[in-house]
C-alpha positions in Angstrom: 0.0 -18.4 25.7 -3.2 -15.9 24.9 -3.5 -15.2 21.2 -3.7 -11.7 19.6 -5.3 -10.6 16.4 -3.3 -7.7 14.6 -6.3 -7.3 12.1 -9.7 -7.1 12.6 -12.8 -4.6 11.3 -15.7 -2.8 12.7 -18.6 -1.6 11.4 -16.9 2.1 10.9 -15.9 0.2 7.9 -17.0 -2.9 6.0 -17.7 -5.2 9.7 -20.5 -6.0 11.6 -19.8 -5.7 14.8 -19.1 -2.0 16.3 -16.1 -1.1 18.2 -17.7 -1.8 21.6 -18.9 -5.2 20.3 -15.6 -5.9 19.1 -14.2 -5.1 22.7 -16.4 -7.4 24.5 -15.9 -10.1 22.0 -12.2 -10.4 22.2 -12.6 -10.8 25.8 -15.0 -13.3 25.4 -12.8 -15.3 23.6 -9.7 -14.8 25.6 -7.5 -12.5 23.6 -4.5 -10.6 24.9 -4.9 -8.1 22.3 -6.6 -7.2 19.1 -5.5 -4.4 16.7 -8.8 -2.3 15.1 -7.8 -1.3 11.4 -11.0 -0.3 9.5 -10.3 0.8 6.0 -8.6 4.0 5.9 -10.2 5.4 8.4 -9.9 5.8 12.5 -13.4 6.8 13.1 -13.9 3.4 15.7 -10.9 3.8 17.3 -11.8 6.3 20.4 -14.8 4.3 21.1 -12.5 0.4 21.5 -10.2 2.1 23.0 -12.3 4.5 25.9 -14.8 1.2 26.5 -11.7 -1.2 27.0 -10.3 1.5 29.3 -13.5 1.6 31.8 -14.1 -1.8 31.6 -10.2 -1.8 33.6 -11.6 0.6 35.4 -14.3 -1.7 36.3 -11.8 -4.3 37.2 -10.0 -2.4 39.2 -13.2 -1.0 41.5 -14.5 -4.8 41.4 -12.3 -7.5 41.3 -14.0 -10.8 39.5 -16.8 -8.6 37.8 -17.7 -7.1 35.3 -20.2 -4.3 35.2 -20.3 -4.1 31.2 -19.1 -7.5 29.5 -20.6 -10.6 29.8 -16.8 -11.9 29.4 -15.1 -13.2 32.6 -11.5 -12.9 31.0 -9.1 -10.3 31.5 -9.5 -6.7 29.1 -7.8 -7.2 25.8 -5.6 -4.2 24.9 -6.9 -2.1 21.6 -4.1 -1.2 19.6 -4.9 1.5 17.3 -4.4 0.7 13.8 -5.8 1.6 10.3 -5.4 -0.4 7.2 -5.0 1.6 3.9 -5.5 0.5 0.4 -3.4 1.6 -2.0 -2.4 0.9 -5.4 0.8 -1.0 -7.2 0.7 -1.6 -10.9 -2.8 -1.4 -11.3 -3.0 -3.6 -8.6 -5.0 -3.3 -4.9 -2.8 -3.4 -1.9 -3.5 -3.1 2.0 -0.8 -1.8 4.5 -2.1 -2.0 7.7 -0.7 0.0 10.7 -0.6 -0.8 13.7 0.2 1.7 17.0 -0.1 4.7 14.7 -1.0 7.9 16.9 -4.5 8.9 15.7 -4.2 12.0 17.2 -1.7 13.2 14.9 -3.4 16.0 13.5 -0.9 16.0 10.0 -1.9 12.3 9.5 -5.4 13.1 10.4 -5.3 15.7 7.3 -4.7 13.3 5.3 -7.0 10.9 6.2 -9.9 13.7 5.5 -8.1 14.3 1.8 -9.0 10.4 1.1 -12.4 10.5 2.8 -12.9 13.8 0.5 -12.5 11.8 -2.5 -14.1 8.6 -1.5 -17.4 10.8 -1.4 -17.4 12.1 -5.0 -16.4 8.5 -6.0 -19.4 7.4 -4.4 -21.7 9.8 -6.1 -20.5 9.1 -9.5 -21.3 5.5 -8.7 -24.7 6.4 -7.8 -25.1 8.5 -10.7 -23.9 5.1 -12.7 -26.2 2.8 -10.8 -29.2 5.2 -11.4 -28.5 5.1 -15.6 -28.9 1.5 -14.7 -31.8 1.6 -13.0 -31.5 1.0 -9.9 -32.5 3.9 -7.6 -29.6 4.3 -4.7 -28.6 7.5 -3.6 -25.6 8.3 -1.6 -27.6 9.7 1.4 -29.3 6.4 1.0 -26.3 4.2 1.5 -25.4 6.7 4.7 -28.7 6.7 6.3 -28.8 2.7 5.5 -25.7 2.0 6.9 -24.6 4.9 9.5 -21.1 5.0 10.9 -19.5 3.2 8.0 -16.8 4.1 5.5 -19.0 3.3 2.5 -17.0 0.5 0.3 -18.8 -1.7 -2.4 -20.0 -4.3 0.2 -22.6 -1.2 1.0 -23.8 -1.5 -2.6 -24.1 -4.8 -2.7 -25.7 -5.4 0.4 -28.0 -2.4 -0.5 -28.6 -3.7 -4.3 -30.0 -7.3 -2.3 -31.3 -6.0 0.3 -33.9 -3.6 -1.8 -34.4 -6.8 -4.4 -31.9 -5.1 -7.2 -30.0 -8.6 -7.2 -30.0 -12.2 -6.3 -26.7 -12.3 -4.1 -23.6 -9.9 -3.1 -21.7 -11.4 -5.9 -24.3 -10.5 -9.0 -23.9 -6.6 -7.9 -20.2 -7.1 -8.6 -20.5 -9.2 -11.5 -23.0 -7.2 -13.4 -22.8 -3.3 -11.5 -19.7 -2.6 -10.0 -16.9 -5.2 -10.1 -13.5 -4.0 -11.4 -14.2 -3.1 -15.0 -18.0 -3.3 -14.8 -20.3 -0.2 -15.9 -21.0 1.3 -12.7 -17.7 1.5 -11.3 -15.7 3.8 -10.7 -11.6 3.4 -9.3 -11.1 5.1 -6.0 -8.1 7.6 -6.0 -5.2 5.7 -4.1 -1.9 6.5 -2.2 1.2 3.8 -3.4 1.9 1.1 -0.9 5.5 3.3 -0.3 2.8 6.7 0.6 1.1 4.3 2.8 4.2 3.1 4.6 5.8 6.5 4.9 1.9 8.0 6.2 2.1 5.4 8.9 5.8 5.7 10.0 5.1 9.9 10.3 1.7 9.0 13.4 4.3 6.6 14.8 3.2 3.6 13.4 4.5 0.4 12.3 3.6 -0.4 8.7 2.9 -4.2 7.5 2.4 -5.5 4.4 -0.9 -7.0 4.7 -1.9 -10.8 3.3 0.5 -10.8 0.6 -0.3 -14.4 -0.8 -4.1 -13.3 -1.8 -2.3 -10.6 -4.3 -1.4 -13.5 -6.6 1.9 -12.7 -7.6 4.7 -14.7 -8.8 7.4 -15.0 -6.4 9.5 -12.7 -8.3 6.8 -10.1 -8.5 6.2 -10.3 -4.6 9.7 -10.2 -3.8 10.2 -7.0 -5.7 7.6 -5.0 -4.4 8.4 -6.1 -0.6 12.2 -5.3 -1.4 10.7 -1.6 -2.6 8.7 -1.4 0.3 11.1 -2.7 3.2 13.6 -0.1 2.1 10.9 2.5 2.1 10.5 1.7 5.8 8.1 -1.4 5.8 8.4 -2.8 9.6 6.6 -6.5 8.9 4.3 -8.5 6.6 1.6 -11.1 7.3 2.7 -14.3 7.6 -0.2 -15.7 9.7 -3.8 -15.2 8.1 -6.9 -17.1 7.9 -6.6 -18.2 4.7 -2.7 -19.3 4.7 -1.7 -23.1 4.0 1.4 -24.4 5.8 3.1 -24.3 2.8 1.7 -20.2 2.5 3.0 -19.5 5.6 6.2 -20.7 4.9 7.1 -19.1 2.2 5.9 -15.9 4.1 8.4 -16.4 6.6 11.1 -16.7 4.7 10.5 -13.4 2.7 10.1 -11.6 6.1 13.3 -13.3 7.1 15.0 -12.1 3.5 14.2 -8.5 4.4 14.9 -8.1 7.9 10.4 -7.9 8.5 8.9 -9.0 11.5 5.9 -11.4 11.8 2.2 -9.9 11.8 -0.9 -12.2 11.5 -4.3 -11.6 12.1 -7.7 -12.9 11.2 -9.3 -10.2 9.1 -12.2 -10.5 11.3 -15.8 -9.0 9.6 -18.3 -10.2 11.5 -21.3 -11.0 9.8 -19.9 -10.3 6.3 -17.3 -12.9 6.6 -19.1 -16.0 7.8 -17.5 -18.4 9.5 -14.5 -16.5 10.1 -13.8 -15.7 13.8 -11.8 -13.5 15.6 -8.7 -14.4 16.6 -8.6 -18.3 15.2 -10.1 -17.7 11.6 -11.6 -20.3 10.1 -11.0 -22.5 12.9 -6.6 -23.1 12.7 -5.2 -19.5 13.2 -3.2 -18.4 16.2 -0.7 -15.9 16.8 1.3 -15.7 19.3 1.7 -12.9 21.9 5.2 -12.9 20.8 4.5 -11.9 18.0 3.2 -8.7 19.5 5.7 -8.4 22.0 8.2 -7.7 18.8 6.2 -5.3 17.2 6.0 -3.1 19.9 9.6 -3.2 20.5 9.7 -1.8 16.9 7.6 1.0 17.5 9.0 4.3 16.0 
């Protein structure tokens, strides 16, 4: 059975590869489907989902061919998805959404209310990082990396890049890792805002990679008892990074709250190496099933 791959990012956020690329790539490596959920934001959307539709198009004129992709297999489907971060006692947590209408102009107004506030975040920042010598302006970081949601991968990269630091992980350790002089939090939604933001475009909210928050069992299953009776639809119980014994224990929360399976690779490109679409770091598959539940859940 073909695999799918309900998470995956494009370069309108922190990936490497664009929304087109992304397209072609999937078919390349014989998915059914991939889901497109950039970091709150749907600016890539529109683009994976038009290109997917005339390469069908293609298909359809030209049996066997392929005008635009060098991939012989069949078109995946783009399902149009968004993963928001949001906060829970003091803590970072992503709900991604999956088959959320991104038209929706009320959910689209609140997507420009957290893009607002991302922007004066990231000028304070590079106020901060200017104090501390290091010359970065935000129309620097745009121009540098156009098309992106800027997140703190942008500063890092741009912080090595221009010779400010040996590697991605000295920016965070000494500029602008949690608690370090030159950052600044980012104004969050609740996982629950998140959930009930996704439900309203027709989505189907999932609590996404639960095991890398770190909590205890008892603090996990609180929040995703919280959240399922907020309206949570599923939770990731197939990642990259997921032992056996990870997995497992997924399952069986989604089971204790009525959740359907998600799993995805959390594909980056580039910035992630040796992570690949659809199988990970080499063992990941999911399941068209999978899919074929979520939809049936759709709103």
């Amino acid at each position: 059975m073909p695999a799918v791959d309900l998470h995956v990012h494009s370069n309108r956020s922190d990936g490497s590869f664009t929304p087109t690329q992304l397209v072609d790539y999937a078919r390349e490596k014989g998915l059914a489907a991939f889901a497109l959920t950039d970091h709150d934001t749907i600016d890539g959307l529109e683009e994976a989902i038009r290109y997917a539709e005339s390469l069908e198009t293609d298909r359809a004129k030209s049996p066997g061919s392929s005008l635009h992709s060098p991939g012989p297999g069949p078109v995946p489907e783009v399902i149009p998805g968004i993963e928001f971060s949001t906060e829970y006692r003091k803590q970072d947590i992503h709900i991604v959404g999956l088959y959320i209408d991104y038209g929706n102009m009320a959910f689209r107004r609140r997507l420009q209310d957290f893009v607002d506030s991302r922007v004066l975040r990231n000028q304070k920042m590079c106020r901060l990082l200017q104090s501390a010598g290091i010359s970065v302006t935000y129309e620097a970081l745009l121009s540098e990396f156009p098309d992106a949601v800027i997140t703190r991968a942008h500063y890092a990269k741009f912080m090595l890049e221009h010779g400010y630091v040996k590697t991605m992980s000295e920016a965070f350790d000494r500029y602008i890792g949690d608690h370090c002089p030159c950052f600044v939090p980012r104004e969050k939604v609740t996982p629950g805002d998140a959930v009930e933001l996704i439900l309203s475009a027709g989505g189907v909210p999932i609590l996404a990679h639960p095991i890398l928050y770190h909590m205890s069992d008892e603090e996990l299953d609180a929040m995703t008892e919280r959240l399922a009776g907020a309206g949570l639809i599923g939770l990731e119980a197939v990642y990259s990074t997921y032992t056996a014994a990870d997995e497992r224990r997924m399952r069986r929360l989604a089971k204790k709250y009525s959740l359907l399976i998600s799993g995805g690779s959390d594909f980056h490109g580039a910035n992630k190496p040796g992570l690949d679409l659809g199988t990970g770091y080499g063992s990941l598959y999911v399941p068209q099933s999978v899919l074929k539940d979520i939809k049936q859940a759709i709103p």
